[in-house]
C-alpha positions as CSV (number, residue, x, y, z in Angstrom):
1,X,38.2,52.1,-40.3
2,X,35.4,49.3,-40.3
3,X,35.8,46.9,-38.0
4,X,36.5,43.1,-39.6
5,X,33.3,42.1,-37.4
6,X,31.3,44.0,-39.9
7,X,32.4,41.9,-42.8
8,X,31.3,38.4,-41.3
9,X,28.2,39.5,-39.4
10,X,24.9,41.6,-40.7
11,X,25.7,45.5,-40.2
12,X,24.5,48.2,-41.2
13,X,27.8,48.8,-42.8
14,X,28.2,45.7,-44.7
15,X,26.6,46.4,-47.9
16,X,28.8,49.4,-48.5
17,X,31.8,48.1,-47.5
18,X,31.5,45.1,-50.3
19,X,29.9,47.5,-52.8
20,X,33.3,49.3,-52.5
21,X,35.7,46.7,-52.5
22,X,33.9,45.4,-55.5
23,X,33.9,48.9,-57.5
24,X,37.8,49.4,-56.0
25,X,39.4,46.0,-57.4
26,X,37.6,46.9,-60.6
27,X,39.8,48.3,-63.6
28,X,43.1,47.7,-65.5
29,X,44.5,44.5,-64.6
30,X,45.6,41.3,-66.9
31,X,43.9,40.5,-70.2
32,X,40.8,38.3,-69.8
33,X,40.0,35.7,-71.8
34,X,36.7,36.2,-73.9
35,X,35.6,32.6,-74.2
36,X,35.0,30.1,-70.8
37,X,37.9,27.8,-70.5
38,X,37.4,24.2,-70.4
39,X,36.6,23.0,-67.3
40,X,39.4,22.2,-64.3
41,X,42.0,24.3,-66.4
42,X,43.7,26.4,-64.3
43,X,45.8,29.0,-65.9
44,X,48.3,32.1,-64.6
45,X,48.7,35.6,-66.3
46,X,50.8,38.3,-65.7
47,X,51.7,41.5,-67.1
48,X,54.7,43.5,-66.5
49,X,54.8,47.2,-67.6
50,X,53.3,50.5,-67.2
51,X,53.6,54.4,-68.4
52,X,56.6,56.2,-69.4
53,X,57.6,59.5,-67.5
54,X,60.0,62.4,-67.6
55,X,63.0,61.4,-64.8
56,X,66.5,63.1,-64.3
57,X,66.3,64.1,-67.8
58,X,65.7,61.0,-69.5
59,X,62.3,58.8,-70.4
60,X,61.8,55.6,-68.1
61,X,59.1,53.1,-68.1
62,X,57.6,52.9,-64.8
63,X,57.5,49.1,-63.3
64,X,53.5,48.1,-63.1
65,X,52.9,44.4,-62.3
66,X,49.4,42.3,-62.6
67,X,49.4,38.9,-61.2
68,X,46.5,37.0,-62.6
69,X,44.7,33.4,-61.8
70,X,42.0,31.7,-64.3
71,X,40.3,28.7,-63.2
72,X,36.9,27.4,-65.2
73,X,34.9,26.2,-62.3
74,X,32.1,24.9,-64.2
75,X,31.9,24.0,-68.0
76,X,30.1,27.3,-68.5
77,X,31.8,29.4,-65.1
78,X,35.2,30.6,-65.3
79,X,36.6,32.1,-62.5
80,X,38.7,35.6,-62.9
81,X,40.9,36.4,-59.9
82,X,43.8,39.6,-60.2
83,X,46.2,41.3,-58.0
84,X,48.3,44.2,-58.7
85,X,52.0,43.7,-57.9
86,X,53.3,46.8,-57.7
87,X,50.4,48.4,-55.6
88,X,51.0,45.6,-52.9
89,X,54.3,45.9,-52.1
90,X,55.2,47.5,-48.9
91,X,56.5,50.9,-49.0
């Protein structure tokens, strides 16, 4: 475990720990829009669904949620920001 001191000050385990949390919330999420949205919109995505898989004999989808926010910053920045549901509920 890296100690939260590590993210806030130099470390020598700093640039690691970023370059993995950048590579790690990388990957399927909610669609992204292709063209920069005009600026101060703020808009909300989500997307509910997932695989189907063999259970107790029959075929059920299996529940995936994304939780997304879009905000254009700038006139030519739009800012992309995603969670995944279903991976952050407690166990």
């Amino acid at each position: 475990m890296v100690p939260l001191s590590c993210l806030l000050a130099p470390c020598p385990t700093r640039t690691l720990v970023i370059i993995i949390l950048v590579v790690s919330s990388a990957g399927c999420s909610v669609t992204q829009p292709v063209r920069v949205v005009d600026q101060g919109i703020t808009q909300a995505a989500v997307s509910l669904g997932g695989p189907f898989i063999p259970f107790d004999g029959m075929t059920v989808p299996t529940p995936y949620l994304n939780l997304g926010l879009i905000h254009s910053y700038k006139e030519n920045l739009t800012l992309i920001g995603n969670i995944h549901g279903t991976m952050a509920l407690p166990e």
